[in-house]
C-alpha positions as CSV (number, residue, x, y, z in Angstrom):
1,X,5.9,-8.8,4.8
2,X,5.4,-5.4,5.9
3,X,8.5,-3.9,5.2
4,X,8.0,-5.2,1.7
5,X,4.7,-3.8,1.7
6,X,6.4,0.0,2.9
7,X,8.9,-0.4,0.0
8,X,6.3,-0.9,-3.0
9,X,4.6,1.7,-1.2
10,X,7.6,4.1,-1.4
11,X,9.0,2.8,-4.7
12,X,5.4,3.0,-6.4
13,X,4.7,6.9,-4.9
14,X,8.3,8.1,-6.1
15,X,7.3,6.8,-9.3
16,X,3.8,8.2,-9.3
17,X,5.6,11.6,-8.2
18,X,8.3,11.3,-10.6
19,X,5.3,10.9,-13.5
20,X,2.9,13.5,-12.4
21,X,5.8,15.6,-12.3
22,X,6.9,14.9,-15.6
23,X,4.4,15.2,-17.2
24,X,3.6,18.5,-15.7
25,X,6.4,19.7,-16.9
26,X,6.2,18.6,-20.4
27,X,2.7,20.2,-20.9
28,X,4.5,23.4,-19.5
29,X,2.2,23.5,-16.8
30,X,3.2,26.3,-13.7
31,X,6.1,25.3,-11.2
32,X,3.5,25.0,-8.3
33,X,1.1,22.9,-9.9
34,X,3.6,20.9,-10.7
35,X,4.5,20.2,-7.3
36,X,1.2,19.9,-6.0
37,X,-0.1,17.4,-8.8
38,X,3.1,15.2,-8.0
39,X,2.6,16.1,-4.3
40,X,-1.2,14.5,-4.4
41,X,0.1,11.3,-6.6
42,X,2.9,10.8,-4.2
43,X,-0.2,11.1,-0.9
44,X,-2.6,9.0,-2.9
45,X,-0.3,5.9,-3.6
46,X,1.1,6.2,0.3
47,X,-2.5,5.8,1.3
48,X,-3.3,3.0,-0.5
49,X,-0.1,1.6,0.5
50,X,-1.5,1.9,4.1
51,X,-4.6,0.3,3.6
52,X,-3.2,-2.5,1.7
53,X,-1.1,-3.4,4.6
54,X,-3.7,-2.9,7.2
55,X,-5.5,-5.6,5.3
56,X,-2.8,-8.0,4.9
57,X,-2.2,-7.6,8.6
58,X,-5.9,-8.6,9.7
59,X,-5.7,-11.1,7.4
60,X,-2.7,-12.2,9.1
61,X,-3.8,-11.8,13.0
62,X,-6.9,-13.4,11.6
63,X,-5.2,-16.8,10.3
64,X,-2.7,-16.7,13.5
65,X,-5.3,-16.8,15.9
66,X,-7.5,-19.4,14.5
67,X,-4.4,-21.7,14.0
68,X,-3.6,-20.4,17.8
69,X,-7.0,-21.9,19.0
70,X,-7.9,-24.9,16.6
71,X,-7.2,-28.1,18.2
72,X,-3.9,-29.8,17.8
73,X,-5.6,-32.4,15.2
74,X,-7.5,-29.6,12.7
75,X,-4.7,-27.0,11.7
76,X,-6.0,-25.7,8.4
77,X,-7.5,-22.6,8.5
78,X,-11.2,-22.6,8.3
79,X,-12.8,-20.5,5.5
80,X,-16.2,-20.1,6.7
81,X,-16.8,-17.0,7.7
């Protein structure tokens, strides 16, 4: 799960980069704004990426350890809390 989760992340900031970039470039926009604007995309999408899996780890230490110490005859995961 998380090495899927570090290629979105890396698949989804090239993009970002790539689009920033582009359209930078389009618009005529100076060379080092250009690579700052696509610079800042790429930094913003890796971030999220980060926190995303942070998330889906807790979520699944969370669900490991309740299973761990539930006895043997209640295995479903309880959603009370």
């Amino acid at each position: 799960m998380r090495r899927l989760v570090v290629r979105i992340t890396a698949i989804g900031g090239l993009v970002a980069a790539l689009l920033a970039a582009g359209t930078g470039v389009a618009t005529g926009i100076a060379w080092p704004i250009v690579v700052l604007r696509a610079a800042l995309a790429l930094l913003i999408v890796v971030l999220m990426g980060a926190g995303i899996g942070l998330i889906l780890m807790r979520t699944v230490l969370r669900r490991y350890y309740e299973q761990r110490h539930v006895p043997s005859g209640d295995r479903h995961v309880r959603a009370d809390r």
